[in-house]
C-alpha positions as CSV (number, residue, x, y, z in Angstrom):
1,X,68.4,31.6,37.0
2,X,71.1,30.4,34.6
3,X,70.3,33.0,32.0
4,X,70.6,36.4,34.6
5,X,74.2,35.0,35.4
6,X,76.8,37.5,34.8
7,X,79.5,34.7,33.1
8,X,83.0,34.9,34.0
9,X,85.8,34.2,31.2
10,X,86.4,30.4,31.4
11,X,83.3,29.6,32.8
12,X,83.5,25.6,34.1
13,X,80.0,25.2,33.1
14,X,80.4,26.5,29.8
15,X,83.5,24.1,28.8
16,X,81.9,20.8,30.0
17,X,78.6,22.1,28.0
18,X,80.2,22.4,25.1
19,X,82.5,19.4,25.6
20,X,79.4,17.1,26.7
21,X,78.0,18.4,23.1
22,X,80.9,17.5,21.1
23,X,81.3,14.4,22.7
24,X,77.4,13.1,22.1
25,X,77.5,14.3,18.4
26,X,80.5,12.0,18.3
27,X,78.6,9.1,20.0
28,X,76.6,8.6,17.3
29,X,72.9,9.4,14.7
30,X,70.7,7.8,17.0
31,X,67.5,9.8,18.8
32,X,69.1,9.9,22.1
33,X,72.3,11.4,20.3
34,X,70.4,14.3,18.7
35,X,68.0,15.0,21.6
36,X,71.0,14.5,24.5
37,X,73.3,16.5,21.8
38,X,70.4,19.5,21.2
39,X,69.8,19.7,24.5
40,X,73.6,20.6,25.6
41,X,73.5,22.8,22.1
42,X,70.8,24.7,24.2
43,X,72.2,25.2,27.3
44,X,75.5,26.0,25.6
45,X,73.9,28.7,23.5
46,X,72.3,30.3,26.6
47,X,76.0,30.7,28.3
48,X,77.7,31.9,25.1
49,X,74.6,34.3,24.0
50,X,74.4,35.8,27.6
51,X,78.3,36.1,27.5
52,X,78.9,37.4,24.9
53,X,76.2,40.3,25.4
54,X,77.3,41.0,28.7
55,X,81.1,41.5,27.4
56,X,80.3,43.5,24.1
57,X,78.2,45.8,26.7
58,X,80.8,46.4,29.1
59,X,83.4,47.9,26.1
60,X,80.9,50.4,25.1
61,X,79.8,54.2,26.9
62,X,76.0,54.2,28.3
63,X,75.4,56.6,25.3
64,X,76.5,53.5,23.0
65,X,75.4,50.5,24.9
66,X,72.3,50.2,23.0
67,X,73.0,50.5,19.4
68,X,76.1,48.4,19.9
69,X,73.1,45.6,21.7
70,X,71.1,46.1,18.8
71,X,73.3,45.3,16.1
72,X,74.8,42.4,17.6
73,X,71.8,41.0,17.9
74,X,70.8,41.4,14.5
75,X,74.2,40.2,13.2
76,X,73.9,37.2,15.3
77,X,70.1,36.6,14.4
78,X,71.0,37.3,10.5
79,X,73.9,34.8,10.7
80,X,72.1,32.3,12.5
81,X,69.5,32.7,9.6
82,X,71.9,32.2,7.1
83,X,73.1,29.1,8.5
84,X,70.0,27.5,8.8
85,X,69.5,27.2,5.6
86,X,73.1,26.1,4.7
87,X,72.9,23.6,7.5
88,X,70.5,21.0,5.7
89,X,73.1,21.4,2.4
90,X,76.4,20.8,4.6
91,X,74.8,17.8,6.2
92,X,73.9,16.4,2.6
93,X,78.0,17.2,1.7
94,X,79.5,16.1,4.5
95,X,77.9,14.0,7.0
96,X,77.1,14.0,10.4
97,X,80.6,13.0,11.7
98,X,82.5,15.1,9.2
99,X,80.5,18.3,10.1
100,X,81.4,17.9,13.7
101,X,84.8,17.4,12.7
102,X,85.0,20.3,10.5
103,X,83.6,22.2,13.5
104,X,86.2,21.4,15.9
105,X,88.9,24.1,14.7
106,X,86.0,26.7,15.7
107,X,85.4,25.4,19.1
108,X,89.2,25.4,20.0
109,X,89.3,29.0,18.4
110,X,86.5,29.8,21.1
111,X,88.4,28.2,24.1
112,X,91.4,30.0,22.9
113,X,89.9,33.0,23.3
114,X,88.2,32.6,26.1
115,X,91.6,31.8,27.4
116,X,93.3,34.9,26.2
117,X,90.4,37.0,27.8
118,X,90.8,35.6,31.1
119,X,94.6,36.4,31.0
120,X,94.3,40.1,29.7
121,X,91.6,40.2,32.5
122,X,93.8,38.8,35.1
123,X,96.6,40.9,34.2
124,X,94.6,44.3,33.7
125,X,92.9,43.5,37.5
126,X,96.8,43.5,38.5
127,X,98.1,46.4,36.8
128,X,95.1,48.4,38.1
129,X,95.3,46.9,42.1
130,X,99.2,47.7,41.9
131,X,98.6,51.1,40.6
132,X,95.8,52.0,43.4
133,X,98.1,50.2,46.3
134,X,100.4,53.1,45.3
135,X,98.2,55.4,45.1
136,X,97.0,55.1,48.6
137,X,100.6,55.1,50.2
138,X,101.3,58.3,51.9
């Protein structure tokens, strides 16, 4: 089940998600734009969401893990509140292909640091295997 998947930094599936999503919101304001474009929007949410709890749970102690869950959760569902009812007054502002414009900054920031985890997580994974090799010679 896609949403029990523990994600690893970079996910594949999560970049062509979010590509596919850019793309169709590019393609156009017809139905089949919104509803192939909502539908990605979806899916992408689910990997990002599921992420990005996993991650913010593996920083904290047991003791901490579920305050730290709690208010994320309400800082994501009070944001996403907020923006709801920004989103019909942007749309009105900017349009449809100059929203998704404006959001394209955002996304790179996301792949950027997406990328930058999956380095310090590759490198960390090496310092520690290096570090135990020599602790196991005699």
């Amino acid at each position: 089940m896609m949403a029990c998947e523990t994600p690893r930094s970079g996910n594949p599936e999560r970049k062509r998600t979010n590509t596919g999503h850019v793309l169709l919101t590019m393609s156009g304001t017809g139905f089949n734009s919104f509803v192939s474009a909502l539908i990605l929007l979806g899916v992408g949410w689910n990997f990002l969401y599921i992420g990005g709890t996993s991650l913010l749970t593996s920083t904290y102690t047991a003791a901490e893990k579920a305050t730290a869950q709690a208010i994320n959760d309400m800082t994501i569902f009070a944001v996403g509140l907020t923006c709801s009812f920004g989103a019909g007054w942007l749309l009105e502002v900017l349009g449809w292909q100059m929203l998704n414009i404006a959001l394209l900054p955002w996304l790179g920031l996301a792949g950027l640091s997406l990328m930058w985890l999956g380095v310090k997580r590759h490198v960390t994974k090496n310092v520690l295997g290096k570090r135990m090799a020599r602790q196991s010679m005699p």
